[in-house]
C-alpha positions in Angstrom: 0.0 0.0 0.0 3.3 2.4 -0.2 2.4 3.3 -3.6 -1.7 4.6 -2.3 0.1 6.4 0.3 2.7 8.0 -1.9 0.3 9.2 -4.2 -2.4 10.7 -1.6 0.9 12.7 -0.1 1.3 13.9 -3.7 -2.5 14.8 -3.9 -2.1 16.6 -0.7 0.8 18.9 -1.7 -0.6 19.2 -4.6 -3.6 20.7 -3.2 -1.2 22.8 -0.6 0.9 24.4 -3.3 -2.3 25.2 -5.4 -3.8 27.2 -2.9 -0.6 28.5 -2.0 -0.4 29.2 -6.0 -4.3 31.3 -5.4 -3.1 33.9 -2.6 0.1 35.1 -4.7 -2.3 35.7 -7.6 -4.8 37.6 -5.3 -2.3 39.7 -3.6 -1.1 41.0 -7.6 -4.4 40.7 -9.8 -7.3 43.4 -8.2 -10.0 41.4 -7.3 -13.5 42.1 -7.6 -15.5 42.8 -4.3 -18.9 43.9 -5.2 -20.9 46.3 -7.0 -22.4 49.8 -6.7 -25.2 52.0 -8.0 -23.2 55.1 -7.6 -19.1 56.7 -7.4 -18.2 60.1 -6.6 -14.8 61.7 -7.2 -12.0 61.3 -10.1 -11.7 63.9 -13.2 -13.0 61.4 -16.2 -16.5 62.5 -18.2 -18.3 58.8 -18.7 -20.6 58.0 -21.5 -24.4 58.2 -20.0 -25.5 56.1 -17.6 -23.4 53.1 -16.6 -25.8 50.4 -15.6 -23.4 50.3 -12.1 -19.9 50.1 -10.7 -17.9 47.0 -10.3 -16.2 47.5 -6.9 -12.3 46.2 -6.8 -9.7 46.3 -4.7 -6.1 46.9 -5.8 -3.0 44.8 -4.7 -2.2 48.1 -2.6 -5.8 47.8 -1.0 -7.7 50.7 -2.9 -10.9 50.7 -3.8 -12.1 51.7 -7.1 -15.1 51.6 -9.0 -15.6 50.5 -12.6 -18.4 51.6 -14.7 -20.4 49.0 -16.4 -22.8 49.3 -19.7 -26.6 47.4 -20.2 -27.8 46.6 -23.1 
């Protein structure tokens, strides 16, 4: 039974290293953490009426928010 156990140690580490692999990304890629009907501030004109904001936070923890269009 070495070779069962050998490969659920694999599996495991496996498993370790890919969620190890998911928090590196996070901490570089902005991630997405909600939405908003509304965003004040900033200098840019937008085209009319963004259906929303996506709300996402920056490696550096900033929030921004991104417009979004509707049909």
């Amino acid at each position: 039974m070495a070779g069962t156990d050998d490969q659920i140690t694999y599996l495991a580490s496996a498993v370790k290293n890919l969620g190890l692999l998911v928090q590196a990304m996070k901490s570089v890629f902005p991630q997405q953490t909600g939405t908003a009907t509304t965003a004040t501030a900033g200098a840019a004109a937008l085209p009319a009426t963004p259906a929303g904001f996506i709300v996402v936070t920056l490696p550096n923890g900033t929030l921004v928010k991104v417009p979004f269009y509707g049909d």
